[in-house]
N, C-alpha and C positions, 0 to 999 in steps of 0.2 A: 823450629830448627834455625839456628844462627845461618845468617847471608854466607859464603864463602870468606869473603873478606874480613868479614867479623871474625869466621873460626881462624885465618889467619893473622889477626892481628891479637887476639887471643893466645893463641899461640907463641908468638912472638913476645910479647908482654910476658907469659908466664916463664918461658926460659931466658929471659933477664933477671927474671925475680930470681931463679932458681940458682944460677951465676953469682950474681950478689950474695945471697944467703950462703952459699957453699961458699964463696971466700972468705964471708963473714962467721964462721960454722960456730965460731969459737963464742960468742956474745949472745948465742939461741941461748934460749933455754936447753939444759941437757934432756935428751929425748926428742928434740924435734925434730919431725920427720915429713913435715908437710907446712905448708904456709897460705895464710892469706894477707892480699895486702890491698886496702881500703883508700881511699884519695878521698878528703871532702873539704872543700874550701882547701885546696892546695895544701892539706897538713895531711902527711901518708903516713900510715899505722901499719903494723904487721902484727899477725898475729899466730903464735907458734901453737901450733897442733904436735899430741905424741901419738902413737900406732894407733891407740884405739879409736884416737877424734876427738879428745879430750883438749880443752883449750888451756896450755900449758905457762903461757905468756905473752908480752908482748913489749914490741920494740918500734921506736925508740924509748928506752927507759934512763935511769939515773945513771946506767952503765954503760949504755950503748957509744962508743966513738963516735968522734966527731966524724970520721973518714965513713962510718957507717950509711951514720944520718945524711949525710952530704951527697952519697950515693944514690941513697935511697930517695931522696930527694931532688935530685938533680934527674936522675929518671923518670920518676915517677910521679911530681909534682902536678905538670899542668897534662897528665894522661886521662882520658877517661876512656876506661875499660869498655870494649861492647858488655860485659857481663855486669849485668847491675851490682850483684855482689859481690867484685871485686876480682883479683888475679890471682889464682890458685896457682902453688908450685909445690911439688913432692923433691922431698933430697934426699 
């Protein structure tokens, strides 16, 4: 079980993610309902999950905003998650 700090800093990471995405709702993929978002060598990825868990997309892509990416970036670049596999957020 994660140290205290960890589940909150987890915590906090994941309703950042969850912020961003809901502003950004419109550039998921249609269906997404849940997210992960991965950091490796400072290049952050997300990736769109629909109800069932099914991995539906992902972002930044050919269509993603610059205002997107730049967020997503600018938060989440030099983070590393306590959770090795990344920062889950449900929307």
């Amino acid at each position: 079980m994660p140290a205290p700090e960890q589940q909150r800093e987890d915590t906090r990471l994941s309703r950042l993610l969850q912020e961003i995405c809901r502003y950004y709702i419109r550039e998921l993929p249609t269906g997404t309902t849940s997210v992960l978002l991965t950091n490796k060598d400072h290049k952050v990825r997300v990736e769109a999950y629909d109800r069932t868990g099914k991995a539906i997309g992902t972002v930044p892509n050919e269509k993603t905003s610059a205002a997107f990416n730049t967020d997503l970036t600018r938060f989440f670049a030099n983070v590393v998650s306590p959770d090795p596999d990344g920062v889950v957020a449900s929307l």
